[in-house]
C-alpha positions in Angstrom: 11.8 23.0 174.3 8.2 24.0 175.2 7.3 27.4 175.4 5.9 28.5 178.3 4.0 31.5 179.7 5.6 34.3 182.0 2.4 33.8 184.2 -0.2 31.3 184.5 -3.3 30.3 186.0 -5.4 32.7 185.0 -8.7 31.9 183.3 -10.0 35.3 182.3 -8.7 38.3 180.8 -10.0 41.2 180.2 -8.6 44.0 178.3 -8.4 47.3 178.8 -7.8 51.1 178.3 -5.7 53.0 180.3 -8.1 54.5 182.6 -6.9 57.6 184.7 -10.0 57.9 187.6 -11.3 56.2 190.3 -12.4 52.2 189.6 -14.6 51.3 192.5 -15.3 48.0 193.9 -17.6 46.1 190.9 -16.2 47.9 188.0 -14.6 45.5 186.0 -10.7 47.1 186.1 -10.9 46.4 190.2 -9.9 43.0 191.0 -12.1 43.3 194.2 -15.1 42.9 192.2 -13.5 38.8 191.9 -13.5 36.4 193.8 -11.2 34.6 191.4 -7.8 35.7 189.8 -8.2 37.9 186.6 -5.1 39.1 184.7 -5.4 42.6 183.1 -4.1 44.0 179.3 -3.7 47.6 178.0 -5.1 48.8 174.9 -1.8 51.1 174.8 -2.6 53.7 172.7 -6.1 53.8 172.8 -8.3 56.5 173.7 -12.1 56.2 175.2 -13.2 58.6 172.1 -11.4 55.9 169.6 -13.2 53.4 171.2 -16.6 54.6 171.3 -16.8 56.3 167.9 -15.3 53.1 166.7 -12.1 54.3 164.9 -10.8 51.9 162.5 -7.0 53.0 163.9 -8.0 50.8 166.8 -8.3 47.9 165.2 -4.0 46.6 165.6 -3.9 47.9 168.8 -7.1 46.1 169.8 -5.3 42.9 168.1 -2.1 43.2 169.7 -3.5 43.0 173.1 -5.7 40.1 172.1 -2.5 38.2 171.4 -0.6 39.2 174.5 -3.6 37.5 176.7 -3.4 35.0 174.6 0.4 34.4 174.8 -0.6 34.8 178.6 -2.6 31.8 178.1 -6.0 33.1 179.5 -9.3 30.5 178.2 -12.0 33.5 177.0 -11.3 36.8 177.0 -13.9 39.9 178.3 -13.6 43.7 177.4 -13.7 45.9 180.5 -15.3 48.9 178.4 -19.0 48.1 177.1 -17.4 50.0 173.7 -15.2 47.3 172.9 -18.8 46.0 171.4 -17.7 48.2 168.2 -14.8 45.1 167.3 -17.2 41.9 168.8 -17.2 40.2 165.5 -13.9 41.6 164.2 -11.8 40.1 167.1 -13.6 36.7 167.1 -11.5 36.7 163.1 -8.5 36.4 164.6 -8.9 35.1 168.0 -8.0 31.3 169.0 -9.9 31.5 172.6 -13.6 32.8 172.8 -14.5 36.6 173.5 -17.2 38.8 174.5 -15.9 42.0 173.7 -18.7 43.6 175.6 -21.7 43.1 177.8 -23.7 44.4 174.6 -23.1 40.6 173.0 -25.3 39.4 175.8 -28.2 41.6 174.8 -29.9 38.7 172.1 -29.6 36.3 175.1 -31.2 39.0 177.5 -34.1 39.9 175.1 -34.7 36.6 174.4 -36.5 35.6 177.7 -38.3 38.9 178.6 -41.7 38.9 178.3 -42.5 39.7 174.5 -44.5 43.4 176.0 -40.6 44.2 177.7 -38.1 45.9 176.7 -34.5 46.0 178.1 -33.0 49.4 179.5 -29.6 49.2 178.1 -28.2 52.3 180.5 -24.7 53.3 178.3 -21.8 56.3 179.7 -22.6 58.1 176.8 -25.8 57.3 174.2 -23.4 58.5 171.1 -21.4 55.1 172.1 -25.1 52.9 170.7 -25.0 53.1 166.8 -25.4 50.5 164.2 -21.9 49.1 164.6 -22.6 47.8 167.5 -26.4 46.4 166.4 -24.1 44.2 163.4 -21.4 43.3 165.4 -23.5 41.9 168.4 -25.8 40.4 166.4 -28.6 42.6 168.3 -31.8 42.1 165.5 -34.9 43.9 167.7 -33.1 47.0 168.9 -37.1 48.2 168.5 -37.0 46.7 172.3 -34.3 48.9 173.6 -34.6 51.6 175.7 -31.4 53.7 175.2 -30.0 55.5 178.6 -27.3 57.5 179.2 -25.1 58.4 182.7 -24.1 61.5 180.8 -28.0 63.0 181.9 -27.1 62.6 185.4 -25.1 65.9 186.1 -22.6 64.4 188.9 -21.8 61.5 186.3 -18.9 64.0 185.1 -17.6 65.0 189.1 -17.2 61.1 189.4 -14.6 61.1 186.7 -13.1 63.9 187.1 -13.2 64.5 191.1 -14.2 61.1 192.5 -14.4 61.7 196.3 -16.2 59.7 198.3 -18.8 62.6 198.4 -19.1 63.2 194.9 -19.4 58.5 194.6 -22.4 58.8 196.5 -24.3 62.3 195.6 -24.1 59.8 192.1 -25.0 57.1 193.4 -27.9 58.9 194.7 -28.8 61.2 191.4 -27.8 57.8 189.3 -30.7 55.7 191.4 -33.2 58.4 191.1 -33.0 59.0 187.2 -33.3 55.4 186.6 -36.5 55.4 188.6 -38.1 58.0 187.1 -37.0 56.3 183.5 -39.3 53.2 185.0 -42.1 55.5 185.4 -41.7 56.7 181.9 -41.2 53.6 180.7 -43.1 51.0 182.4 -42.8 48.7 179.7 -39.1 48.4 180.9 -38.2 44.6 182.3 -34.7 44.4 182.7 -31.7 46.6 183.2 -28.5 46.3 181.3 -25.0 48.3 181.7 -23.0 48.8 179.1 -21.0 50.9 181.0 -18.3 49.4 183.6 -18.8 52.1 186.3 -22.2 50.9 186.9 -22.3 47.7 188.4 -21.5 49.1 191.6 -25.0 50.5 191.8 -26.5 47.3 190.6 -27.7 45.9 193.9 -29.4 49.3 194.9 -31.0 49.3 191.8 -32.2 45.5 191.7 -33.3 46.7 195.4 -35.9 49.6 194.1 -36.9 48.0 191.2 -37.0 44.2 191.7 -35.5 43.8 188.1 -32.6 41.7 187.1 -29.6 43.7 186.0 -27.0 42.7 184.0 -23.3 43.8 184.0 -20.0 43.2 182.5 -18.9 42.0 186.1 -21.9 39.2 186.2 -21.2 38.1 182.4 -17.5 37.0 184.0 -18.6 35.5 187.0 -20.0 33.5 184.3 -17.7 33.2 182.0 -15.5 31.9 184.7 -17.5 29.3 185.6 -18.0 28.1 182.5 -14.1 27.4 181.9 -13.4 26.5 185.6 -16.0 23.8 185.8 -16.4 22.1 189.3 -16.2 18.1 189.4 -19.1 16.6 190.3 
């Protein structure tokens, strides 16, 4: 007798960690942000600080969670924390669908079309998360035409996590905007925005707004990943 999965349907899935804040409309762990079904899986056991700094105890429990979307049977798999770019290369070892760990594999497609005077504002939570790791296992070659940001310099970036009112969401949004203007000014050289963190993408549109630059996002990489394995008939 075939074996077959608990749940089906579902084209995408993204892991996860076990978040404990607020996960607004266009982060990636809010199903809102779709307009297509996405199933979620827990990294159980892993911490954001494992994740970022890229602890090698990760690696099973990243695996193990692999295999349950898998078992789940799910076409391509996303990471809903830009760190997951610190096991890109690792996970595609043992994987038997395709994944993008991270919106950070999408950076050698992004710098490939700027404008060779551009560079590409890759905005992180925290700039300790960008480190070589990431450079190998993303294939990233030119990180001489990154501009490295952090959320961390905006000082209501911590209130979001750890209060998350609707007061505190938009004296960041507001403070969020304006530090990413004033980078432009410092930086005019800047052509494209890229964030690698997942609470970002709800500012996206404000941003695009001000600046009239394309921004990419782990929520636009699986519209289009989507897409890609849910092709329409023509």
């Amino acid at each position: 007798m075939n074996a077959f999965p608990v749940v089906a349907g579902f084209k995408v899935g993204i892991l996860m960690l076990e978040t404990q804040h607020r996960l607004l409309p266009g982060n990636v762990q809010n199903a809102n942000t779709f307009s297509f079904p996405v199933i979620y899986e827990s990294v159980t056991g892993l911490s954001f600080a494992q994740l970022a700094s890229g602890d090698e105890a990760a690696d099973d429990l990243i695996k193990q969670a692999v295999i349950r979307l898998e078992s789940k049977g799910v076409s391509v798999i996303m990471g809903a924390c830009g760190s997951f770019a610190q096991w890109q290369t690792r996970i595609t070892q043992y994987a038997s669908v395709p994944v993008y760990a991270s919106i950070m594999a999408q950076v050698p497609f992004v710098l490939a079309g700027l404008p060779a005077n551009q560079k590409l504002a890759v905005v992180f939570a925290t700039k300790t998360a960008f480190n070589q790791r990431v450079l190998d296992e993303c294939h990233i070659k030119d990180s001489n035409r990154l501009i490295i940001l952090g959320a961390e310099d905006v000082a209501s970036f911590n209130d979001f996590y750890t209060i998350g009112s609707d007061q505190v969401c938009q004296k960041f949004e507001q403070d969020f905007i304006q530090y990413l203007l004033a980078k432009k000014l410092q930086h005019p050289e800047i052509g494209a925005w890229l964030f690698q963190c997942s609470e970002l993408p709800a500012y996206a549109a404000k941003l695009q707004k001000q600046t009239g630059l394309a921004v990419f996002d782990q929520s636009i990489l699986i519209e289009h990943l989507y897409q890609s394995v849910s092709r329409k008939q023509y």
